[in-house]
C-alpha positions in Angstrom: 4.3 72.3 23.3 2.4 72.0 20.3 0.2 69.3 18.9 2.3 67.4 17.0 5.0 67.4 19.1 2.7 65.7 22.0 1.7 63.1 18.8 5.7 62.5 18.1 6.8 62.1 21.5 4.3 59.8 22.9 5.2 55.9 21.6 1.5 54.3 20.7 2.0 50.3 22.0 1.5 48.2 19.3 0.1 44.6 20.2 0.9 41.9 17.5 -1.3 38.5 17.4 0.6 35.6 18.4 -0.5 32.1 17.5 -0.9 30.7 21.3 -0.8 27.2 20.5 -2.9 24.3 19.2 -6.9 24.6 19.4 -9.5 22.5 19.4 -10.9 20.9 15.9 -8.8 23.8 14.4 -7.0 22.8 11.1 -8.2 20.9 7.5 -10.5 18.9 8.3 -10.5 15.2 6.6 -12.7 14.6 3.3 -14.0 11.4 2.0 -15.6 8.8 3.5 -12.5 7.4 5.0 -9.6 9.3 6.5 -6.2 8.4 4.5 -2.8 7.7 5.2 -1.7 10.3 8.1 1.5 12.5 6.7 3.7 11.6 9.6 7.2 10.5 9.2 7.8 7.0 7.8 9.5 4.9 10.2 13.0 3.2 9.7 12.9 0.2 7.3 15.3 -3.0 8.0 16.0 -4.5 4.8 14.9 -8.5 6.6 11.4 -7.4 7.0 9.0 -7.8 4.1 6.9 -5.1 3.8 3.1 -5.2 2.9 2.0 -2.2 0.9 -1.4 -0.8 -0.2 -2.3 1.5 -2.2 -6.1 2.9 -2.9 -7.7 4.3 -6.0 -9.8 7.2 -6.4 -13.4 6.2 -5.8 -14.7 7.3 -9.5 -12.6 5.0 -11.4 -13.8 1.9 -12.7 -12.7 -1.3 -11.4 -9.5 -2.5 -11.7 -10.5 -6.1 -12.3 -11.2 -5.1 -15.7 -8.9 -6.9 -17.9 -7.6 -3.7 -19.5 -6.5 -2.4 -16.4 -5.1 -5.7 -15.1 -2.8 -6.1 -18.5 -1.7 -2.7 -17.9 -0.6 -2.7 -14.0 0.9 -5.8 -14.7 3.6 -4.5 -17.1 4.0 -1.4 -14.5 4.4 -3.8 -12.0 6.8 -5.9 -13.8 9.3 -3.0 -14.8 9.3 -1.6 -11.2 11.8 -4.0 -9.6 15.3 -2.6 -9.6 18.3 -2.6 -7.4 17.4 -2.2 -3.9 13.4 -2.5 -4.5 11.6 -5.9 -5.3 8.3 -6.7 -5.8 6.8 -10.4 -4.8 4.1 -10.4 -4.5 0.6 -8.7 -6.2 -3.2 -8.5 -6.1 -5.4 -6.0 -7.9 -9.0 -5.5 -6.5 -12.0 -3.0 -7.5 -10.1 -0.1 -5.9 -7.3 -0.6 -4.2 -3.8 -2.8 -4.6 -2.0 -4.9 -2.8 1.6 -5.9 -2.7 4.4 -7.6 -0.6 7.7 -5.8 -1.7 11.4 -5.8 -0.2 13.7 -2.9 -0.3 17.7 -2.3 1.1 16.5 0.7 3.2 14.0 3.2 3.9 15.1 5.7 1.2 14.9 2.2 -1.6 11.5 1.6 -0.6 10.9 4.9 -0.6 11.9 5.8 -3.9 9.9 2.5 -5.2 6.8 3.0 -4.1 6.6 6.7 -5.1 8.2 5.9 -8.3 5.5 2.8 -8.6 2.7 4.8 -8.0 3.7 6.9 -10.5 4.1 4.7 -13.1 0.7 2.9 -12.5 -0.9 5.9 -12.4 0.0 6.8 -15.9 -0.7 3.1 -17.2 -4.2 3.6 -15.9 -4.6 7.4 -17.3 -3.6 6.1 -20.3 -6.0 3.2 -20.7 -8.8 5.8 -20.1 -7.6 8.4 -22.2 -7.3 10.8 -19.1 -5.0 13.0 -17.2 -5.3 13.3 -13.2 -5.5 11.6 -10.0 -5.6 8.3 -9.4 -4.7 7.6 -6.3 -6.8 8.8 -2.9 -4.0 8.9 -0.5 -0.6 8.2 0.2 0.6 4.5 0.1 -0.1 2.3 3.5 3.2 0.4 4.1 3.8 -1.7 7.3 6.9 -4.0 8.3 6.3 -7.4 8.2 8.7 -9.2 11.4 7.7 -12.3 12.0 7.2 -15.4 10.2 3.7 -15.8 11.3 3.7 -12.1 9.8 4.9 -13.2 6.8 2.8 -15.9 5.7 -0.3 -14.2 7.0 0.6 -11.1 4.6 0.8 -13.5 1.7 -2.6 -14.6 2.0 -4.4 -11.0 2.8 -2.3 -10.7 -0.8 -2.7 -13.2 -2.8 -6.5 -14.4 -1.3 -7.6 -10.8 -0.7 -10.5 -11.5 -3.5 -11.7 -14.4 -1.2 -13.0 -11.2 1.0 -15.4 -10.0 -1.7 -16.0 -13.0 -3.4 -15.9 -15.9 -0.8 -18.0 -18.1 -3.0 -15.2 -18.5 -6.1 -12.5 -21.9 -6.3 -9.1 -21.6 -7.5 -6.4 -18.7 -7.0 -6.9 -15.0 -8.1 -6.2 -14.5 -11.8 -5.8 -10.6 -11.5 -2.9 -11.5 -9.0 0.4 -12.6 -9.2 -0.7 -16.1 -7.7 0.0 -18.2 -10.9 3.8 -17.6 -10.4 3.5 -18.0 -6.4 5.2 -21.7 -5.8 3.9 -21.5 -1.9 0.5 -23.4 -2.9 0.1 -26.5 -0.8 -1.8 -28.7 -3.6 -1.3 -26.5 -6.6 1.7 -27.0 -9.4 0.5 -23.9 -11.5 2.1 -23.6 -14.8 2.3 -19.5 -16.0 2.9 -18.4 -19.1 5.0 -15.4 -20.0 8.0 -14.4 -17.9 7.5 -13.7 -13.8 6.1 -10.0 -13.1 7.4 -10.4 -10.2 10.8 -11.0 -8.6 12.1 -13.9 -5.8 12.6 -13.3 -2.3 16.1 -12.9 -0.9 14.9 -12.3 2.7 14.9 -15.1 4.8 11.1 -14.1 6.5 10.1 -13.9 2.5 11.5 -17.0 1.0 11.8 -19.6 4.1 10.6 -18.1 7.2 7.4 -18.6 6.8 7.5 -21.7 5.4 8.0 -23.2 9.3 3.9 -22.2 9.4 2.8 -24.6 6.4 2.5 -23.9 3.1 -1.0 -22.1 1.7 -4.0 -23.8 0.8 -6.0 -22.3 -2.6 -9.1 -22.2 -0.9 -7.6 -20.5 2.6 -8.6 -16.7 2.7 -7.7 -13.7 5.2 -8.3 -14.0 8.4 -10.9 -11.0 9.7 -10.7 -9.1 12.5 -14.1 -10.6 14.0 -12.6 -14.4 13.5 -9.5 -13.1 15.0 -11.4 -12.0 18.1 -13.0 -15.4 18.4 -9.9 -17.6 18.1 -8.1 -15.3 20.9 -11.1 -15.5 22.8 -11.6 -19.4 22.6 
């Protein structure tokens, strides 16, 4: 037998790589100085639950307090209430927002919010003259079941600035607190129509309600206070 017929009629194995399963600290890692919003699966939305919704700017943007900036998310935030999607509640800090919304399902509040941070995005590019990102991460969005829930997301909302500015009287004007009628002492007056819509959810527009109505100078509750009152 000649050479090549040895080389033809042996069969060389061939040995392919397999991927044998997840490994340790394999993967992208995170960036930034705070990991974002994991891409997991939302979970299913029940259109009785409020839902309290964040989202968080890139860190090299001005501030968002500026008055430029708040005229222009207003107006975004005013046009993007439709069928199935509401918002009712705003705040706009140095870098991040903060809204209470309500939406008919998962795919509504869905299609908001995306379709929100869209438009926001573009109000903001277009005050600076810029094209790009604008926001870090995903959106944070969590279900808001209780009445206790409630009323406690309407003042990490609408008192928010109280967090970074504890020192200041009087409601947030870069908010949507002029048009809130929750206040306990205050009969605020706005101008201009509402950029923001009513509540038809009972947790949103009586439910909480049963826990008192809000006080101007009450502010969020942190996590270290919250330890202390569970604690005694």
């Amino acid at each position: 037998m000649c050479l090549l017929q040895m080389a033809t009629s042996e069969q060389l194995e061939i040995r392919f790589r397999t991927w044998g399963g997840r490994r340790p600290h394999a993967g992208r890692k995170p960036s930034g100085r705070k990991v974002g919003v994991p891409h997991r699966a939302r979970p299913l939305h029940e259109r009785r639950y409020p839902v309290h919704v964040t989202f968080r700017a890139e860190r090299l943007l001005p501030s968002l307090r500026e008055e430029r900036f708040v005229l222009a998310l207003r107006r975004g935030l005013a046009r993007a209430s439709r069928s199935g999607f509401r918002i009712l509640q705003f705040s706009i800090q140095t870098n991040h927002l903060h809204l209470m919304v309500e939406a008919e399902d998962r795919s509504a509040l869905s299609r908001g919010l995306q379709g929100l941070g869209i438009r926001l995005a573009k109000a903001v590019n277009r005050v600076l003259g810029r094209r790009g990102k604008v926001w870090a991460d995903r959106f944070h969005a969590r279900a808001l079941t209780t009445p206790r829930e409630v009323r406690n997301g309407l003042v990490y909302v609408l008192q928010n600035w109280r967090k970074h500015l504890p020192a200041v009287g009087g409601v947030d004007p870069c908010s949507s607190a002029a048009w809130f009628t929750g206040w306990r002492t205050l009969g605020l007056v706005a101008s201009g129509p509402p950029p923001v819509c009513p509540p038809r959810t009972w947790l949103a527009a009586v439910g909480w309600r049963r826990h008192g109505l809000i006080d101007p100078d009450e502010g969020p509750v942190t996590r270290r206070a919250s330890r202390r009152v569970r604690g005694g």
